[in-house]
C-alpha positions as CSV (number, residue, x, y, z in Angstrom):
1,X,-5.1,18.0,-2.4
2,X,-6.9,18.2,-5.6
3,X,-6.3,15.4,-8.3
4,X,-6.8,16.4,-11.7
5,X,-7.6,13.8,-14.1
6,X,-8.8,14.1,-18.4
7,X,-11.1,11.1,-18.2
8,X,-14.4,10.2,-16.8
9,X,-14.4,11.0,-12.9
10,X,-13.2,7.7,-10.6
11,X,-15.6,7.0,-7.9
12,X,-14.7,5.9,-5.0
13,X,-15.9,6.9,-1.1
14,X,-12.8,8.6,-0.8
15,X,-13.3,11.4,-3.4
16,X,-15.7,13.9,-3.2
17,X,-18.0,14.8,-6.8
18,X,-15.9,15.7,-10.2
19,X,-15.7,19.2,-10.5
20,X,-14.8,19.9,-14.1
21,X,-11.8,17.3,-14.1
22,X,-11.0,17.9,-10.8
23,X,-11.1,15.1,-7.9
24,X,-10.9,16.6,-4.3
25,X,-10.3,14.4,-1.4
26,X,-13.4,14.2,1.3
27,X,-11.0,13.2,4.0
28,X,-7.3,14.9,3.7
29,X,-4.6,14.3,5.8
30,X,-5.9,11.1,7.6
31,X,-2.7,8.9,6.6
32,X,-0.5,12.2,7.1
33,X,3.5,12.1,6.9
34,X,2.7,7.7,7.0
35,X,5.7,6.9,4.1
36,X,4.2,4.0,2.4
37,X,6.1,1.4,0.0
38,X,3.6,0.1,-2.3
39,X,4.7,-3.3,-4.2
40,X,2.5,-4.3,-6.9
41,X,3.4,-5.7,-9.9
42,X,0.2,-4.6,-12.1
43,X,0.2,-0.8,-12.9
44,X,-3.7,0.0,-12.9
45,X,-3.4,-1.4,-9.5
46,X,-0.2,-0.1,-8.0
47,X,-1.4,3.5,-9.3
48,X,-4.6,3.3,-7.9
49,X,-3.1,3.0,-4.8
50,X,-0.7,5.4,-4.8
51,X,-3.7,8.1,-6.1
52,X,-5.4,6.5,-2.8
53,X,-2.7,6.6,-0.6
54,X,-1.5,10.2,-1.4
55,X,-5.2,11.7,-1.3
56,X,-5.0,10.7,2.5
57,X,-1.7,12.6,3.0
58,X,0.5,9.7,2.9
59,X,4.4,10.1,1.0
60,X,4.2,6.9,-1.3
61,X,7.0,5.1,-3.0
62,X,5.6,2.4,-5.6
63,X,7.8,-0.3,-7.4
64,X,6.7,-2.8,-9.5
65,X,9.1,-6.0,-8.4
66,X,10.4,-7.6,-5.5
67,X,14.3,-7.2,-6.1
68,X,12.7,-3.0,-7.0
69,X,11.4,-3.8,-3.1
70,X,14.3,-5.0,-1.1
71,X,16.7,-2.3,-2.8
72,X,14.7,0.5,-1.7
73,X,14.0,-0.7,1.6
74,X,17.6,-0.9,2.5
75,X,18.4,2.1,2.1
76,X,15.0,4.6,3.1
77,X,12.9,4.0,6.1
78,X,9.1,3.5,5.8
79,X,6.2,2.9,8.0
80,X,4.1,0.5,6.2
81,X,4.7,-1.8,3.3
82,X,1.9,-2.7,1.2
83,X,2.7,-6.0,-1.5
84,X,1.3,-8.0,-3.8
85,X,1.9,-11.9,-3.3
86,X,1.8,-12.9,-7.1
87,X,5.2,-10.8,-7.7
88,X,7.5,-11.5,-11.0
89,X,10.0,-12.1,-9.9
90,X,10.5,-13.3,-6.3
91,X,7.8,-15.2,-4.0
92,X,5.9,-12.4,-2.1
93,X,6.2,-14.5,1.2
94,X,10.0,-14.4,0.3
95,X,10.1,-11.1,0.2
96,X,8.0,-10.4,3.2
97,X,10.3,-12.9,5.9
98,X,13.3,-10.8,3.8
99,X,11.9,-7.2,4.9
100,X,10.7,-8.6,8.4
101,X,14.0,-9.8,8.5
102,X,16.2,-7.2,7.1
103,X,14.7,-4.1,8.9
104,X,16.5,-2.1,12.3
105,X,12.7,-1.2,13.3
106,X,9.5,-2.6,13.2
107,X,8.5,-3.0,9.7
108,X,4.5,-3.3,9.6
109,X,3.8,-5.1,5.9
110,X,0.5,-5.9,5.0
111,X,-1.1,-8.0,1.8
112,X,-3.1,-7.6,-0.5
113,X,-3.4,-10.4,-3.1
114,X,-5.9,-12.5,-5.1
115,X,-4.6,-15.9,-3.8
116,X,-6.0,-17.9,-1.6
117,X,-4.9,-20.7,1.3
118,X,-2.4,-21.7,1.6
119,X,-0.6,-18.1,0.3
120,X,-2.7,-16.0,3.3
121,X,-1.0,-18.5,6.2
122,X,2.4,-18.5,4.6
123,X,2.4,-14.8,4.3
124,X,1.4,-14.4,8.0
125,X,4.1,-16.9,8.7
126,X,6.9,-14.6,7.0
127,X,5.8,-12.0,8.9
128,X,3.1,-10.1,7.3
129,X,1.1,-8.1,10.3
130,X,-2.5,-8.2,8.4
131,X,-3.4,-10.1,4.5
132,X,-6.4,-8.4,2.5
133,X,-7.3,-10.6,-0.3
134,X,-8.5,-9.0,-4.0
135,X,-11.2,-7.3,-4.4
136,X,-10.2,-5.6,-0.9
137,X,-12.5,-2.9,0.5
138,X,-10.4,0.5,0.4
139,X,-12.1,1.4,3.7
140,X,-10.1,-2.1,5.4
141,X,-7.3,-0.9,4.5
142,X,-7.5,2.7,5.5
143,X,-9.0,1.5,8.8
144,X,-6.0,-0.7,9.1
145,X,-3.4,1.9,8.1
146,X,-5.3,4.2,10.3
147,X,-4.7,2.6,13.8
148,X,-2.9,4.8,15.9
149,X,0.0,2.5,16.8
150,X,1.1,3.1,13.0
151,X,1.5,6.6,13.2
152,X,4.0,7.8,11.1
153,X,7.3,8.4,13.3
154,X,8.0,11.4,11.6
């Protein structure tokens, strides 16, 4: 999957050298058919992970609020749930015991957020399977949405 972008080229492990505007991923297909809801409030952030997730083959959905969040989780069915704590509107711990709660299957959510304790026990608490606090390590997070026993159902 080729991203094509106008600016400078974004480094990151993941990608492979610009070629004339064109960003190729090194490793396609590794998140394959894994349907991802990304919930983060800050668009630089929630983009770049949606351009992350997708060059890895994953089907991304990516809202910007909490109450965006528990709408769309009621009615599609996703894998993995990556969020934000510091949402606008509703406490990211809230909304983590409410999709933990809310869900027919096993909903796997994981964090990522800039806070620290006590935010990373209470979202544990509500349910959240693994926490990654800001600046996180894409490679973490791929390893972690990489495990086998999250394989897209699919």
């Amino acid at each position: 999957m080729a991203l094509r972008t106008n600016a400078t080229p974004w480094h990151h492990p993941c990608f492979a050298a610009d070629k004339g505007g064109v960003l190729t991923s090194d490793n396609p297909g590794r998140l394959a058919r894994m349907r991802v809801l990304v919930i983060e409030d800050v668009t630089d952030i929630r983009e770049v992970f949606v351009m992350l997730l997708r060059s890895e083959g994953a089907y991304v959905t990516a809202v910007g609020t909490g109450r965006e969040a528990a709408e769309i989780v009621g009615r599609s069915e996703f894998d993995v749930v990556l969020t934000d704590l510091g949402l606008p509107d509703i406490p990211g711990d809230v909304l983590v015991r409410q999709m933990s709660n809310g869900t027919h299957g096993r909903l796997r959510i994981a964090v990522i957020t800039g806070y620290g304790e006590p935010y990373l026990t209470r979202a544990r608490q509500a349910g959240a399977e693994a926490v990654f606090t800001k600046p996180v390590e894409w490679t973490r997070v791929l390893d972690y949405l990489s495990r086998p026993d999250l394989a897209a159902s699919a």
